[in-house]
Backbone as CSV, one residue per row, in Angstrom:
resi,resn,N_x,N_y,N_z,CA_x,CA_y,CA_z,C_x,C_y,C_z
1,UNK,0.844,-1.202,0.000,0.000,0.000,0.000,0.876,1.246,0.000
2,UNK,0.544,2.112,-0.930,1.645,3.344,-1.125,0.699,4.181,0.017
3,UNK,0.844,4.833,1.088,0.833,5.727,1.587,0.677,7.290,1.410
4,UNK,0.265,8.486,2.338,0.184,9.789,1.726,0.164,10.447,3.084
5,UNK,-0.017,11.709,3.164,0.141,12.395,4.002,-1.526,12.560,4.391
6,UNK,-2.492,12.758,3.925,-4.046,12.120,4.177,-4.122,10.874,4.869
7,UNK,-3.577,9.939,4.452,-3.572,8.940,5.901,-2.715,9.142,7.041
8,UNK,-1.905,9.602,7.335,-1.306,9.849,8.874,-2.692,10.837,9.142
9,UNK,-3.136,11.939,8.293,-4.037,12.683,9.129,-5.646,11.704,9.846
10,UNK,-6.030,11.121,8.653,-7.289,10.110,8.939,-6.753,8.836,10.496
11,UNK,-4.982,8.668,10.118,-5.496,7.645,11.660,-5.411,8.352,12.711
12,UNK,-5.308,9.631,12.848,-5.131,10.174,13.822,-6.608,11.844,13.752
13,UNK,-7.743,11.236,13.101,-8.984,11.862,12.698,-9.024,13.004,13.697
14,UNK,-9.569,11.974,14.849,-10.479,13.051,16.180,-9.148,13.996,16.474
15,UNK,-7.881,13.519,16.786,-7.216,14.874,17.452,-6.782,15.596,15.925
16,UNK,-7.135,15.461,15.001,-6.879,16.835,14.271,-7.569,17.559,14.306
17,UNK,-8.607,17.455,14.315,-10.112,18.036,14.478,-10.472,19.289,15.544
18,UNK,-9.844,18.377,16.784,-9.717,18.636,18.323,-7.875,19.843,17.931
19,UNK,-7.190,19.629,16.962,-6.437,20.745,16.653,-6.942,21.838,16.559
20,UNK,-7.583,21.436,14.968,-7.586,22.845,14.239,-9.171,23.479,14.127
21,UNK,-9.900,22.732,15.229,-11.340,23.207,15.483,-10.930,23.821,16.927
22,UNK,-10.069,24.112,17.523,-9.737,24.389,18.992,-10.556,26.009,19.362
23,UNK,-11.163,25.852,20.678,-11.448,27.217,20.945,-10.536,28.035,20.643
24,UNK,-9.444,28.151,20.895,-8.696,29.072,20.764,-8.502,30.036,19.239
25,UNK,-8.868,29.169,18.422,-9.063,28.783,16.972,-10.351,29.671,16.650
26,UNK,-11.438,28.747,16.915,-12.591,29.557,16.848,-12.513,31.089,17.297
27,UNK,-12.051,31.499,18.732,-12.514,32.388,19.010,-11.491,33.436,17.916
28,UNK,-10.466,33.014,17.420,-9.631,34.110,16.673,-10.218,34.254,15.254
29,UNK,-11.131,32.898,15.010,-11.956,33.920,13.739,-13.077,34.373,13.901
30,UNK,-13.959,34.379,15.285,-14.585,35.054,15.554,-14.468,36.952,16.152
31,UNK,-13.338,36.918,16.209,-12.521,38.186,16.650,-13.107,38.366,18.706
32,UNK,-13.170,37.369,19.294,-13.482,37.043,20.705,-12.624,36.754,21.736
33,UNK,-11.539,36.330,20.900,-10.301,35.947,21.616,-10.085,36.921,22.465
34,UNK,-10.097,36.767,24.150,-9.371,38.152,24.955,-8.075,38.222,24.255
35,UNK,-7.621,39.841,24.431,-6.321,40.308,23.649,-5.037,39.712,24.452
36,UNK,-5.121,39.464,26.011,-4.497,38.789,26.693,-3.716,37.178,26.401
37,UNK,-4.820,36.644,25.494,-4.156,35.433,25.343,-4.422,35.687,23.803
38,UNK,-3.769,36.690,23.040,-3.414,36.439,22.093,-1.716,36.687,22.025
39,UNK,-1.927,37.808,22.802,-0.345,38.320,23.400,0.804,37.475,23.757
40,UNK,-0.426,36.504,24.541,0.819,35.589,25.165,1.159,34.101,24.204
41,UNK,0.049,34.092,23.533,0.469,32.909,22.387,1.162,33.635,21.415
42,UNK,1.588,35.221,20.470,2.263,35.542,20.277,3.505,35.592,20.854
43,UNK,3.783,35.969,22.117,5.378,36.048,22.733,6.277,34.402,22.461
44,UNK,4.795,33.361,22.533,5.649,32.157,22.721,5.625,31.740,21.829
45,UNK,4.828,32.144,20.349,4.955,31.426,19.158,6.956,32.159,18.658
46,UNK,7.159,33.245,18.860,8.216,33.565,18.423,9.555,33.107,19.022
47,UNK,9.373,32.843,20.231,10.289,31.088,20.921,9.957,29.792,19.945
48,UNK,8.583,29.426,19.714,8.581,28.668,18.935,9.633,28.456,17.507
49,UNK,9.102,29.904,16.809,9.849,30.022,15.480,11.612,29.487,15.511
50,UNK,11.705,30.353,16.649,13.684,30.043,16.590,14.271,28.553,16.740
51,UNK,12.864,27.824,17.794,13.248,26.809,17.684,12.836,25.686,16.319
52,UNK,12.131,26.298,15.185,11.623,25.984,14.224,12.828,25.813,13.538
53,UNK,13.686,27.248,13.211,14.416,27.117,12.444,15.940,26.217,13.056
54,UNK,15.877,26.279,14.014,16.799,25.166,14.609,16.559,24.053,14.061
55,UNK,15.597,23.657,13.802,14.461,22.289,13.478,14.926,21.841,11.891
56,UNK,15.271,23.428,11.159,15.330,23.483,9.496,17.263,23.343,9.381
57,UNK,17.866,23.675,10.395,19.204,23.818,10.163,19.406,22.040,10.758
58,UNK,18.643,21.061,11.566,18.970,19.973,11.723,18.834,19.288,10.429
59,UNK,17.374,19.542,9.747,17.581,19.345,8.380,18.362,18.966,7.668
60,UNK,18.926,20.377,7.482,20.160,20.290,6.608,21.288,19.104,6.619
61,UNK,21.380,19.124,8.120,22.514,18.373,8.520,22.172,16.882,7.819
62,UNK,20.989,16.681,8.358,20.401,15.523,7.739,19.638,15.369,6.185
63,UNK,20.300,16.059,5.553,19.757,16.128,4.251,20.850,14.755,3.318
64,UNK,20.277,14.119,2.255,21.429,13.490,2.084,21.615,13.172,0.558
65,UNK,20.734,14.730,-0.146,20.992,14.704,-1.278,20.847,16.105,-1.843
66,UNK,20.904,16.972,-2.688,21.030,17.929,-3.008,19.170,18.771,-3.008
67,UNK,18.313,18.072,-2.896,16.754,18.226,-3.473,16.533,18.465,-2.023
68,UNK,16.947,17.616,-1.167,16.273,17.788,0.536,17.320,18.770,1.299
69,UNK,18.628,18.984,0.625,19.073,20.079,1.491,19.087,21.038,1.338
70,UNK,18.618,21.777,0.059,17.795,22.742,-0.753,16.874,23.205,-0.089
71,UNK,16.037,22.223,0.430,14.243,22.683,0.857,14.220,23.098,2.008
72,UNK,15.373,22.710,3.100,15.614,22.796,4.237,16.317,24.318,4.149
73,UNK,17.203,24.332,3.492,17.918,25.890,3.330,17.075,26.631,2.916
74,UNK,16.306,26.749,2.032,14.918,27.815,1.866,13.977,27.286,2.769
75,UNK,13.996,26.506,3.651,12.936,26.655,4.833,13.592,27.441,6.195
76,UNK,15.108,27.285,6.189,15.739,27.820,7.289,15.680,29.730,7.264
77,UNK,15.991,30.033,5.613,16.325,31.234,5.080,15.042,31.856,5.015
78,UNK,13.488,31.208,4.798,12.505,31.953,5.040,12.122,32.333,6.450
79,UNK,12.618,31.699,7.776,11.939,31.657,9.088,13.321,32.840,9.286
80,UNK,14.549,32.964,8.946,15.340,33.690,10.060,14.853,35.118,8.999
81,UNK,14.994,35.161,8.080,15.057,36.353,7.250,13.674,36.834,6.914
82,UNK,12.632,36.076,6.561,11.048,36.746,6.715,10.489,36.805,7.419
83,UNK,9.651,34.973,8.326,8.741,34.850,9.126,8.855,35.943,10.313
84,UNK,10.474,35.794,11.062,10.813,36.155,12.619,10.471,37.592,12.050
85,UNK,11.589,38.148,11.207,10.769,39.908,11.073,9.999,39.881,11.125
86,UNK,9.035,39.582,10.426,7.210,39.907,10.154,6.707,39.522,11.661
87,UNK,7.490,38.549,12.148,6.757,38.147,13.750,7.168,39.198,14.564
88,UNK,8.138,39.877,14.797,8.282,40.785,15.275,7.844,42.151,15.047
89,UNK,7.737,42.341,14.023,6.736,42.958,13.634,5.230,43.769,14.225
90,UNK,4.988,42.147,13.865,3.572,41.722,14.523,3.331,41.966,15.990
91,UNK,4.254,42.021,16.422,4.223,41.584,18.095,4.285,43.027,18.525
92,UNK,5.202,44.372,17.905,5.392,45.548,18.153,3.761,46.308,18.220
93,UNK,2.947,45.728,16.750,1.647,46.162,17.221,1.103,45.507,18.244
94,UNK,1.123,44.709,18.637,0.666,44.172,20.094,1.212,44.559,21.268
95,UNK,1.952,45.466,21.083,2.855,46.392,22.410,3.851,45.488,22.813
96,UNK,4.223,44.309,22.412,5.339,43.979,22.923,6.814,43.995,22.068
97,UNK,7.364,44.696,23.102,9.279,45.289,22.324,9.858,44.077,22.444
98,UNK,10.854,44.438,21.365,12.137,43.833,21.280,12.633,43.426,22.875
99,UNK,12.758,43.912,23.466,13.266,43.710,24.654,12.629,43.256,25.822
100,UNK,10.988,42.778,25.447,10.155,41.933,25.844,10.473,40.528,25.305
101,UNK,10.740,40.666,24.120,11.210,39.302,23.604,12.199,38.612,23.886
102,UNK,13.307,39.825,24.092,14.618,39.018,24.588,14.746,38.532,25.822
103,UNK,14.005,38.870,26.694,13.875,38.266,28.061,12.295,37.665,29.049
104,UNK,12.177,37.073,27.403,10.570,36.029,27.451,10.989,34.520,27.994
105,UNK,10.467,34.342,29.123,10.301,33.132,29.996,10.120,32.572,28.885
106,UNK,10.305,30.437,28.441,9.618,30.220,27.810,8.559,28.801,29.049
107,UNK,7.561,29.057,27.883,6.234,28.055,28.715,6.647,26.623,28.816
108,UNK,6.263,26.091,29.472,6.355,24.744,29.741,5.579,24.257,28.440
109,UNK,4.547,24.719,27.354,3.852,24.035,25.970,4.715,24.424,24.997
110,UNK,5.599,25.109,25.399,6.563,25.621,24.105,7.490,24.912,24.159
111,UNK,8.157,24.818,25.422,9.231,23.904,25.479,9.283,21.882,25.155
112,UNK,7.836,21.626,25.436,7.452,20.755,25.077,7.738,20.022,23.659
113,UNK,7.006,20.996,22.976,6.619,20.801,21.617,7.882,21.104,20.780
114,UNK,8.540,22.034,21.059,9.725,22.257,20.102,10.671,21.154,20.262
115,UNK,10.770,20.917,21.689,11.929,19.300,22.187,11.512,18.535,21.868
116,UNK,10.597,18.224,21.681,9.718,17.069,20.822,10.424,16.930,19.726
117,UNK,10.164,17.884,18.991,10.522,18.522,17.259,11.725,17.783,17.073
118,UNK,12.661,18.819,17.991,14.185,18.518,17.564,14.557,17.251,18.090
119,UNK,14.356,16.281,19.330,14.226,14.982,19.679,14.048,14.257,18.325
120,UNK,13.020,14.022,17.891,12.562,13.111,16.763,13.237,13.510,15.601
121,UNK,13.527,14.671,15.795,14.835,14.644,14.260,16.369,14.175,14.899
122,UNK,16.678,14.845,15.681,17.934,13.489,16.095,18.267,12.372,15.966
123,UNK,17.248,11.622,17.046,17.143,10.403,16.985,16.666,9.425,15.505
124,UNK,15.890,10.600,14.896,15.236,9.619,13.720,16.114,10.364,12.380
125,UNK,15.133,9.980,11.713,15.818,10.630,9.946,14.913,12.029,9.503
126,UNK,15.298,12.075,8.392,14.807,13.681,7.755,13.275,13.430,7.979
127,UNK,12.899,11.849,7.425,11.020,11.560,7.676,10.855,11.854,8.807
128,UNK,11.179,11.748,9.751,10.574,11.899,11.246,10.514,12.969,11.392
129,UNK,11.453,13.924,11.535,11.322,15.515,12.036,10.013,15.902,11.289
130,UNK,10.127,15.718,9.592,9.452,16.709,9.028,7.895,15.887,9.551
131,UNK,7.298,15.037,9.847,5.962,14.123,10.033,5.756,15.196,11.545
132,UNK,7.185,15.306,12.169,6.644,16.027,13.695,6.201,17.818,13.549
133,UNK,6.942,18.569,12.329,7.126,19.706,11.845,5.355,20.250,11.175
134,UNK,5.062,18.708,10.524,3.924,18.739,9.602,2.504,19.734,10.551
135,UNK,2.378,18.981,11.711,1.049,19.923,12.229,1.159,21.367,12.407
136,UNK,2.596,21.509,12.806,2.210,23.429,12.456,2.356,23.799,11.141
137,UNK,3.120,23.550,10.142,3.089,23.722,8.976,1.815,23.677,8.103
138,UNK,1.297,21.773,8.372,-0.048,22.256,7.532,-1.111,22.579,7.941
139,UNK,-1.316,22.664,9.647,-2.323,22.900,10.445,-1.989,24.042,10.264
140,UNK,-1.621,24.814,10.198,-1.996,26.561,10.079,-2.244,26.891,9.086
141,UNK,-1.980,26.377,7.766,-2.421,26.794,6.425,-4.157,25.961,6.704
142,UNK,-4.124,24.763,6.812,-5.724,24.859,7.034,-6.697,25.271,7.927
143,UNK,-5.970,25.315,8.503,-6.779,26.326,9.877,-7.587,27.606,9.441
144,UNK,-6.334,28.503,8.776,-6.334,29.541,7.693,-7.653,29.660,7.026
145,UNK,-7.616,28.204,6.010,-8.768,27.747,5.113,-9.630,27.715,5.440
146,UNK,-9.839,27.355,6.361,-11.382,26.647,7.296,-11.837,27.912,7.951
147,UNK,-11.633,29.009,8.584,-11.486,29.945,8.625,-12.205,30.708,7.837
148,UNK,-11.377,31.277,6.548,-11.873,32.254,5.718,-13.164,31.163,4.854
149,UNK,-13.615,30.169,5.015,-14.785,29.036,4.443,-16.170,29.245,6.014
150,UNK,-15.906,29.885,6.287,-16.836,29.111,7.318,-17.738,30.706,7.697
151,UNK,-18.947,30.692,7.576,-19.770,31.946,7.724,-19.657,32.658,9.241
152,UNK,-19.139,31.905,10.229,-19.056,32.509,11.480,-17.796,33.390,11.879
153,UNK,-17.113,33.078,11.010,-15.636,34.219,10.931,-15.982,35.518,9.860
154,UNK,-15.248,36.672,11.660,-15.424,37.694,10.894,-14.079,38.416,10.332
155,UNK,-13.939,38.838,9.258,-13.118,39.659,8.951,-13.319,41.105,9.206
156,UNK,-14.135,41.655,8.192,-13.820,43.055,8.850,-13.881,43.078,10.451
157,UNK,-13.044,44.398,10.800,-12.779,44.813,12.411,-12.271,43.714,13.372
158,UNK,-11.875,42.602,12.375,-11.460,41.798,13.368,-10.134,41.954,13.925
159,UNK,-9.453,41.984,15.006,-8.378,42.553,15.132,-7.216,41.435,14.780
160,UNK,-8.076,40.075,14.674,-6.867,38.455,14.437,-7.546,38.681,12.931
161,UNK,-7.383,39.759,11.995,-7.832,39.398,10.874,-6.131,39.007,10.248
162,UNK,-5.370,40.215,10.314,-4.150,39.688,10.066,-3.066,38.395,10.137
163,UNK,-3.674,37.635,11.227,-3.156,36.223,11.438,-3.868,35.532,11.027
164,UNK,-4.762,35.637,10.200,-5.614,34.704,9.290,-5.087,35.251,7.815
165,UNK,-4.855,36.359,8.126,-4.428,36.773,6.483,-3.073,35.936,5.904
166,UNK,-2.098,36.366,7.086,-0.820,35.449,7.067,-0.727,33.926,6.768
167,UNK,-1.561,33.136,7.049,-1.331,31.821,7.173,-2.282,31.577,5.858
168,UNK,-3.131,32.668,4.951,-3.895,31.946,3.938,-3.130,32.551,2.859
169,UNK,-2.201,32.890,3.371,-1.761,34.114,1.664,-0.716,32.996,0.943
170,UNK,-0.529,33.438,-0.227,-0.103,32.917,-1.188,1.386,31.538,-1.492
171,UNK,2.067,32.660,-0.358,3.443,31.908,-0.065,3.121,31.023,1.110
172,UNK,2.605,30.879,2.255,2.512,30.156,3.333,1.658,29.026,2.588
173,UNK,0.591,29.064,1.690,-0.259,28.265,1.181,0.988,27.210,0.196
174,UNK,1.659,27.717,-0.396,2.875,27.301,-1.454,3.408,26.676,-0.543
175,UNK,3.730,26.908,0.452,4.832,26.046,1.393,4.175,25.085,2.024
176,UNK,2.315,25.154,2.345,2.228,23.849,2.885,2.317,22.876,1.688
177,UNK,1.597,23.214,0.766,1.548,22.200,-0.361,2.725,21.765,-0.182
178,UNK,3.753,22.225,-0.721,5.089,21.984,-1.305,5.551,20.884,-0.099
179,UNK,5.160,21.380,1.187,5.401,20.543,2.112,5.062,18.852,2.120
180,UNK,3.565,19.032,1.587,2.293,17.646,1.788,3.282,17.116,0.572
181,UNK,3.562,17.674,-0.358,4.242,16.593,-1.425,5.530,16.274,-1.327
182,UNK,6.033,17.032,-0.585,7.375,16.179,0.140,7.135,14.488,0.874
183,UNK,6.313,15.048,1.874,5.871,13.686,2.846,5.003,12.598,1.879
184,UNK,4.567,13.305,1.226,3.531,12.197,-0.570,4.829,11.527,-1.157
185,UNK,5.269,11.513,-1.065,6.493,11.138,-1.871,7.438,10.330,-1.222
186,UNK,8.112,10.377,0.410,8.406,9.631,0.936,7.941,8.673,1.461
187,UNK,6.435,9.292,1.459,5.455,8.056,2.524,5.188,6.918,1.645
188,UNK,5.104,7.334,0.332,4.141,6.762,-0.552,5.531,5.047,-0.543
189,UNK,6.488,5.159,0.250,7.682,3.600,-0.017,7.457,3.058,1.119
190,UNK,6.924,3.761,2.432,7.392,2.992,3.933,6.282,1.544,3.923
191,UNK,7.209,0.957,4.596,6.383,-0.314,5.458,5.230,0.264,6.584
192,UNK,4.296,-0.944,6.125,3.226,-0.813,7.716,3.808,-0.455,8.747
193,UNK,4.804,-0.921,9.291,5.149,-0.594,10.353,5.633,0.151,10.507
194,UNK,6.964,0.639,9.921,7.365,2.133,9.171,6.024,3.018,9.677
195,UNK,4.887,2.809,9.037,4.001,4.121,8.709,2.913,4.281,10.400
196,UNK,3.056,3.008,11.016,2.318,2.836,12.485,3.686,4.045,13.171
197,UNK,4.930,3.976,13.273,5.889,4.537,13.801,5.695,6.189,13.417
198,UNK,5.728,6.376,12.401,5.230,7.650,11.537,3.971,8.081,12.388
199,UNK,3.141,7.699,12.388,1.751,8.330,13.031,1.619,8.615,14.711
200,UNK,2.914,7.179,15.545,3.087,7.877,16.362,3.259,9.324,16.652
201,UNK,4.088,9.020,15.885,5.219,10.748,15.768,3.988,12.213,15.587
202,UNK,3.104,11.961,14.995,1.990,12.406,14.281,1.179,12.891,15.437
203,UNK,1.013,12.048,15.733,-0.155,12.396,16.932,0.067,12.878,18.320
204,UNK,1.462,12.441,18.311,2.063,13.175,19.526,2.000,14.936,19.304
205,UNK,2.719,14.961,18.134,2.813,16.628,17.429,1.518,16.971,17.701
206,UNK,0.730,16.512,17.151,-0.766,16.807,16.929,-1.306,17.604,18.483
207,UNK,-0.858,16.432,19.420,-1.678,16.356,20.809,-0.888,17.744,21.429
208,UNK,0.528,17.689,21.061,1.036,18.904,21.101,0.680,20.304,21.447
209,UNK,0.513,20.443,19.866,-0.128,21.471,19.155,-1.595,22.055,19.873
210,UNK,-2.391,21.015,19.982,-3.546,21.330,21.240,-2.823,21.865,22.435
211,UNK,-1.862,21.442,23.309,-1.708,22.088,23.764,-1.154,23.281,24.083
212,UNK,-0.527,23.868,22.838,-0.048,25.199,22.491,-0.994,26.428,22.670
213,UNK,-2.485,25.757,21.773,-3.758,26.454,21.601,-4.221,26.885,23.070
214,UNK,-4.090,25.643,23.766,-4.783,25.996,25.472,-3.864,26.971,26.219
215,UNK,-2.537,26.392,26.002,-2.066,27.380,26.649,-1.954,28.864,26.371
216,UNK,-2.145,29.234,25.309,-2.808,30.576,25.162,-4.231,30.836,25.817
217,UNK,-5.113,29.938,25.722,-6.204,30.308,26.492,-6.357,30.485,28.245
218,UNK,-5.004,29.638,28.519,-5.059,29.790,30.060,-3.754,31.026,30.692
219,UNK,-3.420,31.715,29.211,-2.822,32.925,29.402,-2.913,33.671,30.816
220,UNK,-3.964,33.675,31.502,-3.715,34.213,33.033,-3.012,33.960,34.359
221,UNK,-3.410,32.160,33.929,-2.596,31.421,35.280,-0.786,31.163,34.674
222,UNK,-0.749,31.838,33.650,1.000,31.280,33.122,1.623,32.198,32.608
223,UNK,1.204,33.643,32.783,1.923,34.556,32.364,2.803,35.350,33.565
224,UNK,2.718,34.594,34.786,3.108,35.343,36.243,4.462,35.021,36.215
């Protein structure tokens, strides 16, 4: 059976769902989200990022042909040189400085999830990291989707209109694809068991990722 990146998502159905249907989710395309825990899932998504691109420079290391260490170097070169500006950016309209950032606690869901990340690319091969990489990558481009599809999200005056704009626009959309057919392509050779090991990896990220979402929502008891 050739494999795809649609089946790691289907065996692992309910917690994607339970991802990228998350209150936290909802309430940011409803524009409901208190500004409090958007703040603080901003401060820690940009801990996230650095440890992202840490994630893209292991890559490299582990690249072991000219096509995969390519994708990794324009994945490393878009997060230090676009994403982090634009995140910082972003964060300046949200009142938090440069110098809020540089001396940002990180959360116990951040630290989680990124050690996760870089763990499973160590220990494993280029497939593993990127299967653990996959839920923020393609969970935010569909998130995005589902989002601007769904009649209960508002755009105008919404103040999370911009972080919906970001994750549906043109290039972030290019990169998940580009992404799903990376993993289409490797998955499509592994063994059953191979692909049971794979979905571990999957669902852990996944279960993760939920808790990234909450912990922005419980922004009060974890910002002290």
């Amino acid at each position: 059976m050739a494999y795809s990146f649609d089946d790691l998502k289907n065996a692992c159905a309910a917690d994607w769902q339970a991802y990228i249907q998350h209150d936290f989710v909802r309430r940011l395309g409803t524009g409901t989200l208190e500004p409090g825990a958007f703040r603080y899932y901003l401060q820690q998504d940009y801990l996230f990022l650095q440890h992202f691109a840490r994630a893209y420079a292991l890559a490299i290391y582990k690249s072991r042909n000219m096509a995969d260490l390519r994708q990794a170097f324009d994945g490393l070169k878009a997060i230090v040189d676009t994403e982090l500006t634009l995140h910082v950016d972003y964060c300046r309209q949200w009142g938090i400085s440069d110098h809020d950032l540089a001396r940002l606690p990180e959360d116990r869901a951040t630290m989680a999830y990124t050690r996760y990340v870089l763990d499973a690319g160590n220990r494993g091969d280029l497939l593993d990291m990127h299967v653990a990489l996959a839920p923020c990558l393609v969970g935010y481009g569909e998130i995005a989707n589902m989002l601007n599809s769904e009649s209960t999200t508002v755009r105008a005056d919404n103040p999370y209109d911009a972080w919906i704009a970001m994750y549906e626009s043109d290039a972030f959309q290019s990169a998940m694809h580009s992404e799903i057919e990376w993993l289409d392509e490797r998955l499509a050779g592994v063994t059953e068991q191979r692909f049971e090991e794979l979905v571990g990896i999957f669902r852990d990220a996944t279960l993760l990722e939920i808790d990234f979402w909450q912990m922005g929502l419980d922004w009060r008891s974890r910002s002290h």
